[in-house]
N, C-alpha and C positions, 0 to 999 in steps of 0.2 A: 579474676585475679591476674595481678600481671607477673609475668615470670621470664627466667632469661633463657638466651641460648639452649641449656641443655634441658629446659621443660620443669627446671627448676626453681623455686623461690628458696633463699638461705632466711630461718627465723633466727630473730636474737631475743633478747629482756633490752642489751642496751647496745647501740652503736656511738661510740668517740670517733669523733672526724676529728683527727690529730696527734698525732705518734709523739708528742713534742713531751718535757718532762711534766708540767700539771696531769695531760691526758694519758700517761702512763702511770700514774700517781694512784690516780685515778681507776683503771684496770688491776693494777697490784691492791687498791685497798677493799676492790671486790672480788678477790678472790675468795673463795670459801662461802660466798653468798647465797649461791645456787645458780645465780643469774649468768647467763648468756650471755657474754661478750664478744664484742667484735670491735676490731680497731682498724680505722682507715686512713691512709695519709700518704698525700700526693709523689713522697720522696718516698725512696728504699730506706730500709733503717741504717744500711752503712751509711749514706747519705744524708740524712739529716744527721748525722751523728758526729758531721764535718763541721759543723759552727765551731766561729772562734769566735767563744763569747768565754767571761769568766763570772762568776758568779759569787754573792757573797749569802748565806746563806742561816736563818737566826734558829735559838733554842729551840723555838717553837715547831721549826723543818725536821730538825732533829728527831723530835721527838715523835714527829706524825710518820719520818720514815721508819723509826723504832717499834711504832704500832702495828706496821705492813712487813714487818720483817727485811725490812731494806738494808737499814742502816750498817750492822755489821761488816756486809759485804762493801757498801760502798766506804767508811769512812775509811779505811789507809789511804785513798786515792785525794784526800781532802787535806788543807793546812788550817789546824785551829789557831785563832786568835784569841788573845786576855787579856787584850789593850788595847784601848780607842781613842787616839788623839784628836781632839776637834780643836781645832782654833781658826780665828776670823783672818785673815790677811796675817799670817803667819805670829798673831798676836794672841794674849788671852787663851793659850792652851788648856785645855781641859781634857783631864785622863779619866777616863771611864775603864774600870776593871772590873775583873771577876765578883770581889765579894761584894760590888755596887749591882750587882743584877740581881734577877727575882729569885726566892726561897724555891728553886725546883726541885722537884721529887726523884727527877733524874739527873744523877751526875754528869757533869759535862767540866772538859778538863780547863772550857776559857767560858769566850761571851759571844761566841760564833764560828762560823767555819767561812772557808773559799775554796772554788772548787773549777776546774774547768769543763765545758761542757760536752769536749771532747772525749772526758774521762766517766763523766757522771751519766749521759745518756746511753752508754754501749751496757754498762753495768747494769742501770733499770731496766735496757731491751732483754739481756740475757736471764733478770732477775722474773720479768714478766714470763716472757717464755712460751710454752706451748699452751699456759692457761686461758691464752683468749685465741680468736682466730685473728689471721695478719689479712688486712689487704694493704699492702704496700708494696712498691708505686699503684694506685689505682688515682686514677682520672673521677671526681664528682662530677656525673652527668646531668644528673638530675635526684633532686626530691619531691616525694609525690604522697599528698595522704590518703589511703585506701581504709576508710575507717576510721577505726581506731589507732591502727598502727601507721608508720609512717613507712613509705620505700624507697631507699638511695640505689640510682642504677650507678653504675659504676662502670670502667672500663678496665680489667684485671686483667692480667697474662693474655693481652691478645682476646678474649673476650669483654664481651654486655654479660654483667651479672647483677641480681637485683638484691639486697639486702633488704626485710624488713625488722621493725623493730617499737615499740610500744614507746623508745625512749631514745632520743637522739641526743650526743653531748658535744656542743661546740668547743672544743681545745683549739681550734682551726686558726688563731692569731688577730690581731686587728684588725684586718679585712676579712674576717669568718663569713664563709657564706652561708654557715647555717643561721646565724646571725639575719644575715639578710636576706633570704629564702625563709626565714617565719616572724617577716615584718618590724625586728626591735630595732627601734631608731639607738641613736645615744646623742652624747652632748660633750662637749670638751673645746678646748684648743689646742694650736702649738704652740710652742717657745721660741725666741727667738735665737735657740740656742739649739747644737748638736753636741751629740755625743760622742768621742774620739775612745778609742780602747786599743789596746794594745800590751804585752807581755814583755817585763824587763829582767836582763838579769845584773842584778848591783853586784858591785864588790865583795859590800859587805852583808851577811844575814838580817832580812828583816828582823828576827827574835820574836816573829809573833804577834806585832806589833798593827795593826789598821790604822790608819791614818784620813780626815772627813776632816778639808780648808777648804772655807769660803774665800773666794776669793770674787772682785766686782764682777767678770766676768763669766763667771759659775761657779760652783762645786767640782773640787778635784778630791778622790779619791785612790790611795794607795790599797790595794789587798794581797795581804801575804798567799803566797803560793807553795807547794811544797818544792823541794831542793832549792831552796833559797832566791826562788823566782818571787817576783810582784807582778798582779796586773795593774791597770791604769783604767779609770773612768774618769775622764775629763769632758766638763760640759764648759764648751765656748761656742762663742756667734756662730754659724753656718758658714758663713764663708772662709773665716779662722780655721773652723776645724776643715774643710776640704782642702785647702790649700798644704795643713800642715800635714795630712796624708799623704802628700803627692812629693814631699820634698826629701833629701838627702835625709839617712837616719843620724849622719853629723850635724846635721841643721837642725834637725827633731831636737836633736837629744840640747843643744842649745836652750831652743824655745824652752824646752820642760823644764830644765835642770830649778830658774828661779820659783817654780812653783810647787817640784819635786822635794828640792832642799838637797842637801848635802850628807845627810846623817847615813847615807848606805855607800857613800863613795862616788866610782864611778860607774856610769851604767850604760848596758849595751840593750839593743833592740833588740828581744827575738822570735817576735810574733809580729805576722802580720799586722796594719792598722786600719781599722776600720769606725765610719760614720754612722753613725744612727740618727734619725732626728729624732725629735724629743716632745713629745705629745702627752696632755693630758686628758682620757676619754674614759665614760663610763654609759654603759649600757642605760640605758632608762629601765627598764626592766632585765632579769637577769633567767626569765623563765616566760614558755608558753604551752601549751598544750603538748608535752610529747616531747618537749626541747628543754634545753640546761644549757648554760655557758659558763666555763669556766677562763680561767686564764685571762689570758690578753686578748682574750674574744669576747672578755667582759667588760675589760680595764685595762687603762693603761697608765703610768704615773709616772714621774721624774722620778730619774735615776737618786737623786740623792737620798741620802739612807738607805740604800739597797734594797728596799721593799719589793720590787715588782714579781719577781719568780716567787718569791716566798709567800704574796698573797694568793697567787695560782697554787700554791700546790694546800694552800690552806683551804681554796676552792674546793679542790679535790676532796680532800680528807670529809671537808663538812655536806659533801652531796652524795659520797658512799655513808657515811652516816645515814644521813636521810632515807638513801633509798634502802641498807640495810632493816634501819628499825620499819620501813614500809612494808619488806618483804614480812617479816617476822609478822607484821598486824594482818598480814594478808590483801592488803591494799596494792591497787592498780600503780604501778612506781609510774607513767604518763601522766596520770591522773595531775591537773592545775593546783588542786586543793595539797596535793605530796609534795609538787615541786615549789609553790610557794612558799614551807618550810625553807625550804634553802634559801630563798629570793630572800625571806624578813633577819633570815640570820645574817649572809653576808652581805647583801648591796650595803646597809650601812655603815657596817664593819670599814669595805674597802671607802666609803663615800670618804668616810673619817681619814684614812692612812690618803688619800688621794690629795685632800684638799691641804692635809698639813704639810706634806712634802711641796706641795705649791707655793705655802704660804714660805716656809724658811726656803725656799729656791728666789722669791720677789723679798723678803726682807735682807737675806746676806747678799746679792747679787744685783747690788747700786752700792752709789756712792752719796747717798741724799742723807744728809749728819743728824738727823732728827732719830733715825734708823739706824747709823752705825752707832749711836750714844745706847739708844735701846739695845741693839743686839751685843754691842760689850756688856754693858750690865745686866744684859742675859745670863752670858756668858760666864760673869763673876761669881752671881749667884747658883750656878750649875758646879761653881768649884768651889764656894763654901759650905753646899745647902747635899746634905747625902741624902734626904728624902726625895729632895727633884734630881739628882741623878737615879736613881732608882727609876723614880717614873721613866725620864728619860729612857734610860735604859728597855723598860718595861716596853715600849713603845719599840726599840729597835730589834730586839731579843721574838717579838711575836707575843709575849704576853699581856698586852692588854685587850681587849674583847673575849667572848667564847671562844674555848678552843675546843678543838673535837673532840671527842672520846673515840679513843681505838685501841684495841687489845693490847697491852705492851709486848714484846715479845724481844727477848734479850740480845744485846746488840749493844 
């Protein structure tokens, strides 16, 4: 048996490589299980905990952090939304509210939340807490299977230390090495488009308000923020968006204003800006012997709709599921036959929310009139027709597919 420096091996039930918010999701929804945890991630948790990223986040989060005891704590730090403007090139508006969303059991004061992720990750750290073991910063040296269980060496405070564990969970992002250390190909592209973000503060109060325009050259997105801040997710060409990162925040605020609109006034920068590209990838398999992936280590989708955090942390909830009710059966939680439950629940779930955010990213994002005749009379029928907003809705809310079950616990 291999063991480290001090003549010791550390056992777990499960190791998460990745402290990020799915893999901490994840940790919090197995508390109380029995099971061993361990969490490993390359950054200190102050440190990852530095993203400037904003987040929009649906019913369905809500409700999963509700279940984990989360939610209480984090929502002051959160701005809810209960109204969704969508229209095509500032045309064919269409308002999505409150009582257009699904009959949920749990009340919620809109039809989403926004959140920053410098606010939401220090809160799930403090919320997780002493219930798992930390290794962070630790260096992944290696993985290695000795049996049945699997062993990550690690490089932690100045030592080789070896962690084993029957169950390994990739949260580790789109270059997951656990990902590619137990062979899952995937399959996807990119776009010919990046992602620009940034934090404003207008004049005047959003009021609550989200805002989802197509526009030819992408998807621009307004999300209310609390003290009357908005963030920005703007998908333009790559070169567009690098260039407008790099220029005056008088120039920025120029270029946005025609795409921003005028309803908040004037507006000043006050976040950094930063690029993302823009990929759409999905694991070909989402399990293998001993291994899980959740997150962006499974998937990845265009930003539009705000899907992408919300299917990770949907990961999350539906693989402590699984391994919960496995524990209860007495069943090996490594075991292929345990972890393929998860694999048949979500891969198609996300396959679905992946392929549809592709598809309205290539139908609103030209100018070919065969398309813009269709997507207006989309459009019209989304603002005459309350059962396809609903869907709709249904769709952006996290309510359409299974959703986990998990304890509710008041919040």
């Amino acid at each position: 048996m291999t063991e480290d420096a001090a003549g010791q091996l550390h056992p777990y039930d499960v190791v998460i490589v990745g402290a990020g918010i799915p893999g901490l999701t994840l940790a919090l929804a197995l508390r109380g299980s029995g099971l061993r945890v361990a969490v490993v991630d390359a950054l200190a948790p102050e440190q990852a905990a530095q993203r400037s990223r904003v987040y929009a986040l649906t019913l369905l989060t809500r409700r999963i952090w509700q279940g984990i005891g989360f939610w209480h704590t984090v929502a002051p730090q959160l701005q809810p939304f209960h109204t969704i403007h969508l229209s095509d090139t500032g045309q064919n508006v269409v308002r999505f509210r409150s009582q257009d969303g699904p009959r949920c059991r749990d009340a919620a004061p809109g039809i989403g939340y926004v959140g920053e992720h410098q606010a939401i990750l220090p809160t799930l750290q403090a919320q997780v807490g002493a219930t798992v073991d930390w290794y962070c910063p630790a260096e992944l040296m290696e993985l290695r299977r000795a049996g049945r269980p699997i062993h990550l060496h690690l490089r932690h405070q100045g030592e080789v230390k070896v962690l084993s564990a029957p169950l390994v969970v990739g949260a580790d992002g789109a270059q997951s090495p656990v990902r590619q250390w137990a062979g899952i190909p995937t399959w996807g592209w990119g776009y010919w488009q990046s992602c620009l973000t940034t934090i404003l503060e207008p004049q005047f109060d959003h009021g609550g308000i989200a805002y989802e325009r197509f526009w030819p050259s992408g998807p621009f997105a307004i999300l209310p923020l609390p003290a009357g801040r908005c963030g920005i997710v703007w998908t333009i060409p790559h070169a567009e968006a690098h260039r407008l990162r790099q220029v005056t925040p008088s120039t920025f605020l120029n270029h946005l204003a025609p795409v921003y609109g005028s309803q908040m006034g004037e507006l000043q920068v006050q976040g950094e800006r930063q690029v993302f590209p823009v990929r759409l990838m999905q694991a070909r398999r989402y399990v293998a012997t001993g291994v899980a992936l959740i997150g962006d280590a499974a998937h990845g989708c265009h930003p539009v709709g705000g899907q992408g955090l919300n299917l990770g942390i949907r990961d999350a909830a539906s693989l402590a599921q699984v391994l919960r009710e496995a524990v209860q059966r007495g069943e090996d939680i490594g075991d292929l036959r345990v972890l393929r439950r998860y694999q048949r629940w979500r891969w198609p779930e996300n396959l679905w929310s992946l392929l549809f955010t592709d598809l309205l990213n290539r139908v609103f994002s030209n100018q070919f009139w065969p398309l813009v005749f269709l997507r207006r009379l989309g459009l019209l029928l989304l603002r005459a027709l309350t059962p396809l907003r609903r869907l709709a809705l249904a769709f952006m809310t996290g309510y359409l597919g299974r959703p986990p079950r998990l304890n509710d616990s008041s919040g």
